[in-house]
Every structure is written in C-alpha cells, then in structure tokens.
C-alpha positions as CSV (number, residue, x, y, z in Angstrom):
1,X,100.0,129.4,77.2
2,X,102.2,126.1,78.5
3,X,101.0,125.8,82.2
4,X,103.8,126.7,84.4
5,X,105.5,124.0,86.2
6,X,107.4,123.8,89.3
7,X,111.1,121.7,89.5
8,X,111.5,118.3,90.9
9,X,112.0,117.4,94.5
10,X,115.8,117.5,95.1
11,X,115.3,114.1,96.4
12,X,113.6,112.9,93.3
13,X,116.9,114.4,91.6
14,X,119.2,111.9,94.0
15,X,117.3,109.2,92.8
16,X,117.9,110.0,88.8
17,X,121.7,111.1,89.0
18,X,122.1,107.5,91.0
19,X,119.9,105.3,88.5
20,X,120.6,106.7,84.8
21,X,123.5,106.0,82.9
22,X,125.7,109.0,83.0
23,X,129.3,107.6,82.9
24,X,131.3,107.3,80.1
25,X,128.8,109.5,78.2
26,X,129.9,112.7,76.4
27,X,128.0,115.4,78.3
28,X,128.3,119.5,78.1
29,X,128.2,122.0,80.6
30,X,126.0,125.1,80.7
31,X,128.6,126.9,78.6
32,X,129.1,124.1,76.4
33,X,132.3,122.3,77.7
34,X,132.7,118.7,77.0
35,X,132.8,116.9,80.0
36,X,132.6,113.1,81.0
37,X,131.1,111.2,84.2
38,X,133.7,108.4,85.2
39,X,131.9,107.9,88.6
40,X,128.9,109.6,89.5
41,X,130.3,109.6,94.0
42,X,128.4,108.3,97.0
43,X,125.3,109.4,98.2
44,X,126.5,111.5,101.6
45,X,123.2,111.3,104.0
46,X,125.0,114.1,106.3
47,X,125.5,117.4,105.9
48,X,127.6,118.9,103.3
49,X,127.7,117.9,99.3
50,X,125.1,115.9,98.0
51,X,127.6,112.6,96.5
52,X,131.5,112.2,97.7
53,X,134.5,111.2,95.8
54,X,133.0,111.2,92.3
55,X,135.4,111.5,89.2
56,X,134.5,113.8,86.0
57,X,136.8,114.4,82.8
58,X,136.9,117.7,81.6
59,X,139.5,119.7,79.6
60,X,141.7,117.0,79.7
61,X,141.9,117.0,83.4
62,X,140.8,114.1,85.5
63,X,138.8,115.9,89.0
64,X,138.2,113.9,91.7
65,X,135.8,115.7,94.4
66,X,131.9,116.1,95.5
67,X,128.7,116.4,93.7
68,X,126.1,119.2,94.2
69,X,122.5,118.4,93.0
70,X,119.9,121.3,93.5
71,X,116.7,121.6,90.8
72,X,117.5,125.0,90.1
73,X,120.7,126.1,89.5
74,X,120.3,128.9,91.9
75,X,119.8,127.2,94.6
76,X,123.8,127.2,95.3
77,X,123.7,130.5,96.4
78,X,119.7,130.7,98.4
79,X,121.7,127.8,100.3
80,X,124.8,129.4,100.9
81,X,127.1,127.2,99.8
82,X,129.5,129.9,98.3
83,X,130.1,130.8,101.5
84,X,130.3,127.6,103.1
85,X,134.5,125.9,102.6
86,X,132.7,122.5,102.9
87,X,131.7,122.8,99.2
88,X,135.0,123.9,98.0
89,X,135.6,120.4,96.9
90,X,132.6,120.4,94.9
91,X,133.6,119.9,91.2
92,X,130.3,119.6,89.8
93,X,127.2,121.1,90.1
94,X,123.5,119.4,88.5
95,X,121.0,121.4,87.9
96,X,117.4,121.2,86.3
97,X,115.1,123.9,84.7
98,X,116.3,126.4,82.2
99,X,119.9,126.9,83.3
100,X,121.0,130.0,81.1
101,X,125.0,129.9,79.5
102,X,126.0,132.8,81.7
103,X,125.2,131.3,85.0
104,X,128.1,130.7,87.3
105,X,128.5,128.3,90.1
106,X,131.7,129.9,92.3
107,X,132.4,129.1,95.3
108,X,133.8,130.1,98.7
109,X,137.4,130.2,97.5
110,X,136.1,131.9,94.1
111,X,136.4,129.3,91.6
112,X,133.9,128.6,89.0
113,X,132.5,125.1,89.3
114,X,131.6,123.4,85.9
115,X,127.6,123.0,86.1
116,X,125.7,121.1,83.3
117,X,121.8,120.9,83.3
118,X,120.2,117.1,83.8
119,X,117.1,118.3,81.8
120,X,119.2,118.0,79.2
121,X,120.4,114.5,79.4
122,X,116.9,113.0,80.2
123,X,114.7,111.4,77.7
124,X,112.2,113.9,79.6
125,X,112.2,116.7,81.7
126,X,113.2,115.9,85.2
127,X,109.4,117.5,86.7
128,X,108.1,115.0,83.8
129,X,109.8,112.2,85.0
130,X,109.3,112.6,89.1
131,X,105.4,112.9,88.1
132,X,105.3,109.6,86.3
133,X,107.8,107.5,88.6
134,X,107.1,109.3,91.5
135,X,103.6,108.0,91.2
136,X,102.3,104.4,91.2
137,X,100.8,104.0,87.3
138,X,97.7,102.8,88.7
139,X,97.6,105.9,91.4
140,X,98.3,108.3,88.7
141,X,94.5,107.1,87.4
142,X,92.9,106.8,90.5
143,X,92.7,103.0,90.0
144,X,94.3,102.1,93.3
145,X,92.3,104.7,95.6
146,X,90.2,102.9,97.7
147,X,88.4,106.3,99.0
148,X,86.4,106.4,95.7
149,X,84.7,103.5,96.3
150,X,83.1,104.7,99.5
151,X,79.8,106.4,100.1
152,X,79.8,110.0,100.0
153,X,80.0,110.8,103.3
154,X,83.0,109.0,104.1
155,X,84.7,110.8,101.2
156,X,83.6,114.0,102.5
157,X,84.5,113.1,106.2
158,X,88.0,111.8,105.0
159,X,89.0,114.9,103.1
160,X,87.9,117.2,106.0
161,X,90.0,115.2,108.9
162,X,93.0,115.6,106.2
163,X,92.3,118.9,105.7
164,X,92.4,119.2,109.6
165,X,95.6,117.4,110.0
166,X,97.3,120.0,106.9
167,X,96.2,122.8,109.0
168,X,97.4,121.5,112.2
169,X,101.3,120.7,110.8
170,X,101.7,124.6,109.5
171,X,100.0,125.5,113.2
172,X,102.7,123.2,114.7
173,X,105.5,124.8,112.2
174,X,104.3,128.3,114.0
175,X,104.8,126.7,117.4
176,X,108.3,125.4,117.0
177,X,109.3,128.6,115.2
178,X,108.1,130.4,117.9
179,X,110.6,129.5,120.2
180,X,113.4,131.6,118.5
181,X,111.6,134.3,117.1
182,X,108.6,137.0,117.7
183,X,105.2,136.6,116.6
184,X,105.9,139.8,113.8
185,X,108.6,138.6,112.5
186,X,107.5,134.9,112.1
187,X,104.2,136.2,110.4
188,X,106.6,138.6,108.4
189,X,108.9,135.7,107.6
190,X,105.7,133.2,106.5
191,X,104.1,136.1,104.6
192,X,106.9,136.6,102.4
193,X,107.9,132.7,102.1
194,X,104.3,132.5,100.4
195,X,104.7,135.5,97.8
196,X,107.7,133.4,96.6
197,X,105.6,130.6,95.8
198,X,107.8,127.3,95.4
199,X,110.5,128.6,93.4
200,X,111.0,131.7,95.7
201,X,110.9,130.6,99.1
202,X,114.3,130.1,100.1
203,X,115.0,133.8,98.8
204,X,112.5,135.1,100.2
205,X,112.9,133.5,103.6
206,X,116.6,134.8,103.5
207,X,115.5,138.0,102.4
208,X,113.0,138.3,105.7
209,X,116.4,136.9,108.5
210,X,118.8,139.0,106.6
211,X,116.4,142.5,107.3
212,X,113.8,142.2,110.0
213,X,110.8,143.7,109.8
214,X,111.0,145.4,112.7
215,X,114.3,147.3,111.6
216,X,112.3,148.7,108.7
217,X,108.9,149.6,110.8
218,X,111.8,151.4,113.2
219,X,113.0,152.7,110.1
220,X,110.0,154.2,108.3
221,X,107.5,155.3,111.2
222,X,108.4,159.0,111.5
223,X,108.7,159.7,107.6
224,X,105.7,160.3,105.2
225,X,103.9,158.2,103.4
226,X,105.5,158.6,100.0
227,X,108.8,158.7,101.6
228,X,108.7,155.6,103.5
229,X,107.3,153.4,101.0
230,X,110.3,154.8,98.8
231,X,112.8,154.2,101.4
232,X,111.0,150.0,102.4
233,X,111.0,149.4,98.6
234,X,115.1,150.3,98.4
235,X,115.9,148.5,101.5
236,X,113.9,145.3,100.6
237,X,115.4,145.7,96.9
238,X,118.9,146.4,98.0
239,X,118.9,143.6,100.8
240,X,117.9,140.9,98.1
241,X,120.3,142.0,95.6
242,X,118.2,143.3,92.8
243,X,118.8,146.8,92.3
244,X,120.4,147.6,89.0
245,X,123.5,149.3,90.7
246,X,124.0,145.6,92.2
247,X,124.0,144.3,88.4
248,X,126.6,143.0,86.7
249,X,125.2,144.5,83.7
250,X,124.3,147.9,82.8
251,X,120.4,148.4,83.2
252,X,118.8,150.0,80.4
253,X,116.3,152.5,81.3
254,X,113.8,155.1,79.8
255,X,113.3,158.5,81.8
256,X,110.4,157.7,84.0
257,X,112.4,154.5,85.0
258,X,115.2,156.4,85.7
259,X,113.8,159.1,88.1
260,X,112.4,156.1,90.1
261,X,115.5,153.6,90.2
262,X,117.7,156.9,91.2
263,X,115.5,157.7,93.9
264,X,115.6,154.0,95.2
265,X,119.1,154.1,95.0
266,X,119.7,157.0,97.0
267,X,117.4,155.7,99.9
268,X,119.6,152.3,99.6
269,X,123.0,154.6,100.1
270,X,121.8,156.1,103.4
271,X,120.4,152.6,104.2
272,X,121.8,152.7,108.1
273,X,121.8,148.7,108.5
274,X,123.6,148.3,105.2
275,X,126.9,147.8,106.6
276,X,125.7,145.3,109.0
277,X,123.5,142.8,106.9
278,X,124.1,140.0,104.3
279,X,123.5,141.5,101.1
280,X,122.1,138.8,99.0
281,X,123.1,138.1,95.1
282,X,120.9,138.3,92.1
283,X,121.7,134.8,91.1
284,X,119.7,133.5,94.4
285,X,116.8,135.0,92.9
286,X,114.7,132.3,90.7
287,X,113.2,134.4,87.5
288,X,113.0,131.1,84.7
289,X,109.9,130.2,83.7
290,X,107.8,132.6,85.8
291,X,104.8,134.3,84.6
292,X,105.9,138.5,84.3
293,X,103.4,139.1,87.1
294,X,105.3,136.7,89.4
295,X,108.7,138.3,89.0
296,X,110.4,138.3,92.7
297,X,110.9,141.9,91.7
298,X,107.1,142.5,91.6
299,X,106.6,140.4,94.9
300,X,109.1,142.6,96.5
301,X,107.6,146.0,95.3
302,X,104.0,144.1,96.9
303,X,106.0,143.0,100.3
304,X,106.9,146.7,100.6
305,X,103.3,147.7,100.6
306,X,102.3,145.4,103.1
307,X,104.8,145.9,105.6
308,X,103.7,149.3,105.3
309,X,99.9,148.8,105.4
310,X,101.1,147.1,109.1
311,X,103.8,149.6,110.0
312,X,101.1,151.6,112.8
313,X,99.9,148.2,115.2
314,X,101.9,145.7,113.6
315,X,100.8,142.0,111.9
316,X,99.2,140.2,114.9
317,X,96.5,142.9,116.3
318,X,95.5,144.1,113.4
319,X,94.7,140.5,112.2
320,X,93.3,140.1,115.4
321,X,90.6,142.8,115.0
322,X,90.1,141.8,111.4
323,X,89.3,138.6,112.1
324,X,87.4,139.2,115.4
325,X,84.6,141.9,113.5
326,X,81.4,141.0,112.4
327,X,80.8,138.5,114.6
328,X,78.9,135.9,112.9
329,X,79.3,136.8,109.8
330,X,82.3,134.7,108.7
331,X,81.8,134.9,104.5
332,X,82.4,139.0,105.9
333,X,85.3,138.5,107.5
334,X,87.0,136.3,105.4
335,X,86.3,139.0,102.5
336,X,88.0,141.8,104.7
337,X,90.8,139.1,105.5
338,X,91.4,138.8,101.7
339,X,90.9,142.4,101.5
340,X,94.1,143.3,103.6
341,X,96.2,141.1,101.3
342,X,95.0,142.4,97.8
343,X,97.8,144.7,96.8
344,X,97.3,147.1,93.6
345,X,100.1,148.1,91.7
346,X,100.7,151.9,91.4
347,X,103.5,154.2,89.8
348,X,106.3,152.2,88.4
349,X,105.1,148.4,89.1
350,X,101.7,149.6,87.6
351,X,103.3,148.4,84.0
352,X,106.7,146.8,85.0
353,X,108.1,143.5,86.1
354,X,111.4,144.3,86.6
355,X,113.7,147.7,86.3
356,X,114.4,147.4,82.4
357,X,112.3,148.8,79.8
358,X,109.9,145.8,80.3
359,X,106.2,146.2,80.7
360,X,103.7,143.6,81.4
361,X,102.4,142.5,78.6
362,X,98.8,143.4,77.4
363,X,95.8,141.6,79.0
364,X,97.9,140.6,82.5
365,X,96.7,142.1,85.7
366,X,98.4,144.9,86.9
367,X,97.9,143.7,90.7
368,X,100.9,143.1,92.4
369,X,98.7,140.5,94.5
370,X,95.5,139.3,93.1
371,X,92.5,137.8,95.0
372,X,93.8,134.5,94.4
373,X,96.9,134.8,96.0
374,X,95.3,136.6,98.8
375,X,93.0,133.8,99.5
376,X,95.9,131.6,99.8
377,X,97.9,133.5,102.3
378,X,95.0,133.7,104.3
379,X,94.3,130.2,104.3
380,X,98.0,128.9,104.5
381,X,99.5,131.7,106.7
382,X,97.2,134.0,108.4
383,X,94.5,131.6,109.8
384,X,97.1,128.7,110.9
385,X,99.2,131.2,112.3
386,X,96.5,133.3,114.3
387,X,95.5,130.0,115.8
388,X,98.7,129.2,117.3
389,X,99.3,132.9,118.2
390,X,95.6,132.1,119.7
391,X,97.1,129.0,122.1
392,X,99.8,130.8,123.3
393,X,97.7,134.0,124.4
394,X,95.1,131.6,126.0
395,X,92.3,133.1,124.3
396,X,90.1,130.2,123.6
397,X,87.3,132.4,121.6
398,X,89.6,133.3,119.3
399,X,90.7,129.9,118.6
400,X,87.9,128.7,118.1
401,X,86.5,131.4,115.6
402,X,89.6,131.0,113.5
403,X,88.7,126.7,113.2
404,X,85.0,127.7,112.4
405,X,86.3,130.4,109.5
406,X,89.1,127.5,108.2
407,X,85.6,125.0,108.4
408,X,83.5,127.3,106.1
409,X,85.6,128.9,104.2
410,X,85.0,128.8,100.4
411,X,86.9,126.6,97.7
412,X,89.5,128.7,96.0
413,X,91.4,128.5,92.9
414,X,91.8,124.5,91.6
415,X,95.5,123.6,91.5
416,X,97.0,120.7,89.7
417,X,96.7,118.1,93.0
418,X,93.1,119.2,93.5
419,X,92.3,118.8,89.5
420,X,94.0,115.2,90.1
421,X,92.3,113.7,93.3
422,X,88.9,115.4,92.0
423,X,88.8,113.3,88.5
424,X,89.4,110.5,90.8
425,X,86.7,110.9,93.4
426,X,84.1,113.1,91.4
427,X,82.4,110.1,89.3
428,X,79.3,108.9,88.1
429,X,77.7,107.3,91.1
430,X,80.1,109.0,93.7
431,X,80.0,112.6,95.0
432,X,78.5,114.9,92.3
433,X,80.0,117.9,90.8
434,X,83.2,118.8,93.1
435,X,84.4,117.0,95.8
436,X,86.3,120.4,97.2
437,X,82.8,121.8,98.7
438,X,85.6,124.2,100.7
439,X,89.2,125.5,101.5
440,X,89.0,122.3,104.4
441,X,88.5,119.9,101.9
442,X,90.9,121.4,99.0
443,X,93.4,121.1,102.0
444,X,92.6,117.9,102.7
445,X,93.2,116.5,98.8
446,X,96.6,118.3,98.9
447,X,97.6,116.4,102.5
448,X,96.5,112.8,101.2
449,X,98.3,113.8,98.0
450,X,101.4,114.5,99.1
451,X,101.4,111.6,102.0
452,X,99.7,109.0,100.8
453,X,98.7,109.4,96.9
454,X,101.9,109.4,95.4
455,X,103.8,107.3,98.0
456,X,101.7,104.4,96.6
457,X,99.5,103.9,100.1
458,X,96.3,104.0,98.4
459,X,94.2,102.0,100.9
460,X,95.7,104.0,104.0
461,X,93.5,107.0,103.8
462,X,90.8,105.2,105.4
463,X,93.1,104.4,108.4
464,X,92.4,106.1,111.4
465,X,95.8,106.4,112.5
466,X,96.5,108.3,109.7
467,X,95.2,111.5,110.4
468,X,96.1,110.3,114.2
469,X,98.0,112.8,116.7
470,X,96.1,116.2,115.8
C-alpha cells in the first residue's frame, strides 16, 4: 500500500501560487468550469484572505476580489471563514489533496466560491514538491550535516539536548494555554488534537471548545454505563457534524446499523446543550486519503471511551497516580501509561469506520487506538503536560520523575523524519545500528528536522545557542 502522506505547509503553498505560472493558462475548477488567472493578488501578511485584489475569468465574467489558499479544501470551514464577512470577497479558493467534484466552498453570505485543486496544475504533487524545494538537495542526502561527522557521543548528546528543547516548547504550549483554560480541559483539548493526527487537528480542536469536557462528565455521571457511553458517543458525533441525520445524503444502513445510529440519534435530540453550541459541518472533517482505521468517525467513537474511562477523578489525578506507582520501575509505568490510552473497539466500531455499510477491511486492526498511537500521546501529551501541571502545583518529585520517564523511555514507531536523519547519521564508522536509542532522541531528530534540517542550517546543530533558553 502507497504510504500515506500528509499536505503541504500552507506557507509552502504561498510560495507556489506566487512563483508558477498560472495566468493566462486555461485552468478548471473542482466541478470542471473553465476558468482563467489574469492576476494571481498580493500576498496580505494580516489577517484576513490569503492574496488581495486578484482577477480570474470565469463564465465569461471578469471577478476581481481575494484569494484563499488552504492545503485541504476543508480547511475553509475548520477555520471559519464561512462565517467570517471578511472572506466574502473571496472569489477563489486553492486547494491541494484529493478535492472531490461535490465539494462546496460557500461562504458567509451563501455563495459558492469557484475552488480548483493546485495538485492538479503542478508538474508534481504539491507534498512532492515542498519535500524537494523545501529542502536544500544536498540536506535532503545528509551531505551538508555536519553532525555526522562527529564522534558518537556528540551525536548522541546533540540529539538528546534537541529532544530536551522539543519537550520543553509543548511544556511551554501547556503553560501559556493555561492561562485561559483548566488543566481538564487543556489535557482534553491536547488529547483529542493528537487522535486527529495532522489532517484532523483543527476539527478536533474545535470539536473539544465547541463541547467541553466537563459539560459531558456533568452530563453522563449519574447514568449507567451503557447509557452514558451511548449518550458521550451522540453528543461528540452530533457536535462535530457527523451523524447521518446531519447528512446531506441519505445514509444507507443495514439493521444492526440502524438500531445503533437510531439510538445515537435519540440521545443527540434530548442533547440539553444543543441549542447553545456551534454545531460543526461534515465538510470540516478531513476523510481523503486516510487509512479506514483513522477515520475522524472512529477517533471520535475512541474519544468517547476515554472521556469516559476519566469521567470518576478526572484527567490530571488519575494520570497523577499512574504515573507516580511503582516507584522505580519506570519501563512499568510507562506500560500502564500506554495502557490507559489503548482503546479496543466493541459493538458497532468493532467492524466499521464510518455509519454506512462499510466494514474495515480484512487483516486491519480493529482497535480504535493501537499501542502505537498510545505511545505517542503519552510521549507528546501526557508527559509534557503532567510536567507543567507539575510546576504549577510545586511538586518538584513529580517533576522530576516525569523528565527521568521522558529520559528512558523506549524508541517507538520510526516515522518518515526519524527514517531520514537516521540514514544520515547511522553509517559505517559513525553510531552503529540506530541512532534513536529512545523517545528523547527520536524527539530530538524531529526538532533539528523541522528547525534546522530543512531550513538549510546544517552546521547550526552543533551551536550551543541553539538549543539555548530551555
């Protein structure tokens, strides 16, 4: 199976609809409308549309008006802009990824917006391109990297005082969130913002502001067991959007489907709140080119389950105690850790991705979240955001056994940055067999990555002051 890959950096996307030649060339739209650039705008570094006062030709009308760029075409409405007037002047919309025909940019006023996809324009895919230009040639091989050349312990010591500096930007992200929300609902908030993965995020993120998790614990404490998780599954689903009632599109639907997807609906009509939250659309939700198993619909069904696994003592203690057993005995702890976050799939999500007649197909796991995405949330929002809980509270021990559990903590699952910077470093004559011995130094290849690798600053990893201000 084709590796799945993730869209371009919007900024990346700037920097393609600026430097290729789009005007005067006979484009489509989405639904297959001829339609000319005769100038692409100005690139608008405040808020509001991305480029001002372009020109297109389409239907034999000349439009003059703003420029949207997202890399997936439903990022419109995760951002809001349909009901924002400032984008009413918008009269195009570029996207990337696998834009179907049906989709619709409208916005606040409820026109349609003529969107056409850049992918299809490009001598490559845009994700193709940014990870070519994006990249130094010479980086992209490891040529320029003057880390490999060093003995193995500075390697080792580098990676783990980048790994360090990673750890301490998400701790500083809990700080400065901290300020206008709770510690539940900023765990809550992080926790779902990772089972979106990249494509996700801004969803999910909307979907944990739009219906706090402390409504729903309010919500669910006095009911059963069966009931509850039947009553957090419609809310979550109703609040994002995704129930088949909120579809355009009749939902077809075998018997046992039925029985389930009537029962969630009838929780989501005596949904108190409903009146008073932002229901979200179906078109924020990002489904293209997603493995089955990662379907926002089965990362919802999982979100359910945890905020029910927490519903009793809430996020924070119960990580607390977690993390505070078995004292000295850290490989232990980080197992049980994992162990909280591994959600099985039962009843309906057992064989289903999403509420039509769709099962998984045959060999995928059933889990709604496996042990690798377990490990990851643990890593990237349990630990970092225990510490910082762990500052605030004054409670020094704790600290400091969450920065000796991040120190030791096993490799997990390669990604494609940690494949890259390892065929760099790992060479004959260098460090033998991985450089990643653990989660601090996988970290730490993702940080210089993202900071230094691909902004062409090979030599600057073995600058002090780069990792300064810990």
């Amino acid at each position: 199976m084709d590796q799945v890959k993730e869209p371009a950096r919007e900024a990346f996307l700037y920097h393609l609809w600026e430097s290729k030649n789009f005007e005067n060339r006979e484009l489509y739209t989405v639904d297959g409308r001829k339609i000319e650039i005769r100038s692409k705008g100005v690139r608008n570094y405040d808020s509001g549309p991305d480029f001002l006062d372009a020109l297109i030709f389409i239907e034999n009308r000349l439009l003059r008006g703003n420029i949207e760029v997202h890399p997936v075409a439903g990022d419109w409405y995760a951002h809001r802009h349909h009901t924002d007037p400032r984008y009413n002047n918008v009269v195009l919309h570029v996207v990337t990824m696998n834009c179907p025909a049906s989709f619709k940019t409208i916005n606040q006023a409820g026109q349609i917006i003529p969107t056409i996809n850049l992918d299809s324009f490009l001598e490559k895919k845009s994700e193709d391109l940014e990870s070519e230009e994006t990249i130094p040639e010479t980086a992209q091989r490891g040529e320029g990297c003057g880390l490999k050349k060093q003995p193995e312990p500075v390697i080792k010591r580098t990676l783990e005082q980048a790994g360090d500096k990673r750890f301490m930007m998400r701790v500083q992200q809990f700080r400065e969130a901290r300020q206008s929300e709770n510690w539940e609902q900023l765990f809550y908030q992080a926790l779902l913002e990772a089972l979106g993965y990249v494509k996700n995020q801004v969803p999910f993120r909307n979907l944990a502001k739009n219906i706090p998790v402390e409504n729903l614990w309010s919500l669910l404490w006095n009911d059963s067991d069966e009931l509850a998780l039947y009553k957090c599954e419609a809310f979550m689903f109703g609040a994002a959007g995704l129930l088949p009632s909120q579809q355009n599109n009749p939902v077809a639907l075998d018997s046992k489907s039925q029985d389930y997807v009537d029962r969630l609906e009838r929780c989501w009509q005596d949904f108190p709140l409903r009146p008073k939250i932002t229901i979200m659309k179906a078109e924020e939700w990002q489904f293209f080119r997603l493995r089955p198993q990662n379907f926002p619909t089965r990362r919802i069904a999982a979100a359910a389950r945890l905020v029910m696994q927490f519903l009793d003592e809430g996020f924070i203690q119960t990580l607390v105690k977690v993390l505070s057993l078995w004292s000295g005995k850290k490989l232990v702890r980080i197992k049980e850790c994992e162990k909280v976050f591994r959600v099985a799939a039962g009843g309906f999500w057992e064989d289903h991705y999403c509420f039509e007649n769709t099962e998984l197909p045959a060999g995928r796991s059933s889990q709604l979240i496996g042990n690798d995405r377990a490990a990851d949330i643990v890593v990237n929002v349990v630990l970092p955001c225990i510490y910082a809980y762990s500052t605030e509270a004054d409670d020094l021990r704790l600290g400091n056994e969450i920065l000796e559990l991040y120190n030791q903590y096993p490799a997990g699952a390669d990604n494609e940055i940690t494949r890259a910077v390892s065929a760099w470093l790992c060479k004959p004559g260098g460090i033998t067999e991985t450089c990643a011995g653990g989660v601090r130094q996988q970290q730490g290849m993702i940080y210089l990555y993202k900071f230094l690798c691909r902004e062409g600053q090979c030599m600057r990893c073995l600058d002090a002051d780069a990792f300064a201000g810990n």
